[in-house]
N, C-alpha and C positions, 0 to 999 in steps of 0.2 A: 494707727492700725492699717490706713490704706497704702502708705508707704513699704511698710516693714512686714505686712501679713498680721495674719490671727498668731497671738503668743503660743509656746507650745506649754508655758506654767504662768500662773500668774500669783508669787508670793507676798501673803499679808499677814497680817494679826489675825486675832479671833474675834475681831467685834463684828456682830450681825450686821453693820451697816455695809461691809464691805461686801457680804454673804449676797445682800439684797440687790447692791449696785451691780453685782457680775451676772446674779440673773437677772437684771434689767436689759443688760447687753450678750446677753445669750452666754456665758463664759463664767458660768459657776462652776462646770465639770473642772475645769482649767485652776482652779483654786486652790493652795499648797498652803496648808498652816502647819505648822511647826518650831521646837527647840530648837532656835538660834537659825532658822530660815529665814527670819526677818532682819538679821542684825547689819546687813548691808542698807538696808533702806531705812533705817532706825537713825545707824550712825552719819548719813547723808545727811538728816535734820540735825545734828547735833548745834551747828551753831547758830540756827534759829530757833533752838529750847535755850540757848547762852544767853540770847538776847532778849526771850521772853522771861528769863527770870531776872534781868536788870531791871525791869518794865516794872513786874512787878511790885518795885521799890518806891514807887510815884505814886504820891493820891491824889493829884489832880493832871488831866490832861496836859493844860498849857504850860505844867514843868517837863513835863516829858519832851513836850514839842520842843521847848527852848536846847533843853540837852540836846537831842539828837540832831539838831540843824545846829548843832556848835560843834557835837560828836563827830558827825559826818564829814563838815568843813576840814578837823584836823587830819581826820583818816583819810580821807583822800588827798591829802597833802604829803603825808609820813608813808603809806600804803603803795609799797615799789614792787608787789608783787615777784618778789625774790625768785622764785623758781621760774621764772619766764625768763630772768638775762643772768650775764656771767659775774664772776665777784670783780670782775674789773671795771662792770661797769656801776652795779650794784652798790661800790663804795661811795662815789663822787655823786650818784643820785640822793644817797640816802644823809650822805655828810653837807651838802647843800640848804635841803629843809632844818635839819639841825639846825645850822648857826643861824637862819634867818629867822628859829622858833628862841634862841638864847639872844638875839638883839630884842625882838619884841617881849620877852618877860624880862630880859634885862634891866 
């Protein structure tokens, strides 16, 4: 807020917690709830509710941790971040990791 100024709306759900927070920082007036006023900041989480409902698949901690420190390792291996460069180069990136993923399951 010091950067950018006081918001001139600030759009949420209807849960009283948020009601409480903005008047805690003076900017309750500022508060917009509304049908499909949230659906921009809903769909921003959407692929941290993807991952919270994998999660919820584990009944014990220390499987979860093994997955995801094994999860993580491949996706940032495979994970070229496609809309950042061109298909020309996008190809030889992404066909690289392949064949070194088919020698080692080989």
């Amino acid at each position: 807020m010091k950067r950018h100024g006081c918001p001139r709306a600030i759009v949420t759900d209807k849960l009283r917690s948020h009601t409480a927070a903005l008047k805690e920082i003076a900017a309750a007036d500022l508060q917009e709830t509304g049908r499909r006023l949230n659906n921009r900041a809903e769909n921003s989480h959407l692929p941290v509710r993807r991952r919270e409902r994998a999660v919820l698949r584990f009944r014990r901690m220390k499987t979860l941790q093994k997955f995801t420190s094994v999860r993580a390792f491949v996706r940032n291996h495979f994970s070229q971040e496609r809309h950042l460069i061109s298909r020309d180069l996008y190809r030889p990136r992404r066909s690289a990791p392949l064949a070194e993923w088919r020698i080692v399951m080989g």
